[in-house]
C-alpha positions as CSV (number, residue, x, y, z in Angstrom):
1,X,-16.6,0.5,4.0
2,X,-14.8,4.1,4.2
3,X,-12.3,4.2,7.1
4,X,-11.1,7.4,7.6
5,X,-7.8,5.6,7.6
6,X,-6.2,3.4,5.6
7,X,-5.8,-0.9,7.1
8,X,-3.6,-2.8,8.3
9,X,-3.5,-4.8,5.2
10,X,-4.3,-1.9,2.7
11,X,-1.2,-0.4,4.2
12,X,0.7,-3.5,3.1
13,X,-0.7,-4.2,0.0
14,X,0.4,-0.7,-1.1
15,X,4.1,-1.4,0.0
16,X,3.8,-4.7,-2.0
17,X,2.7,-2.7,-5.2
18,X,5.5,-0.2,-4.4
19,X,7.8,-2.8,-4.2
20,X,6.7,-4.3,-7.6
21,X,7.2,-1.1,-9.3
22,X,10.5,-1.6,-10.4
23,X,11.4,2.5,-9.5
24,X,13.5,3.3,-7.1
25,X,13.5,6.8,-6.0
């Protein structure tokens, strides 16, 4: 599994984890 780019839902998982880290910049 190495997609040259990153899913759909990897995409929103990292937003999720961005929005958990409470640092706003």
């Amino acid at each position: 599994m190495a997609d040259p780019a990153p899913s759909k839902s990897d995409i929103e998982e990292i937003f999720k984890r961005l929005r958990a880290i409470p640092s706003n910049k």
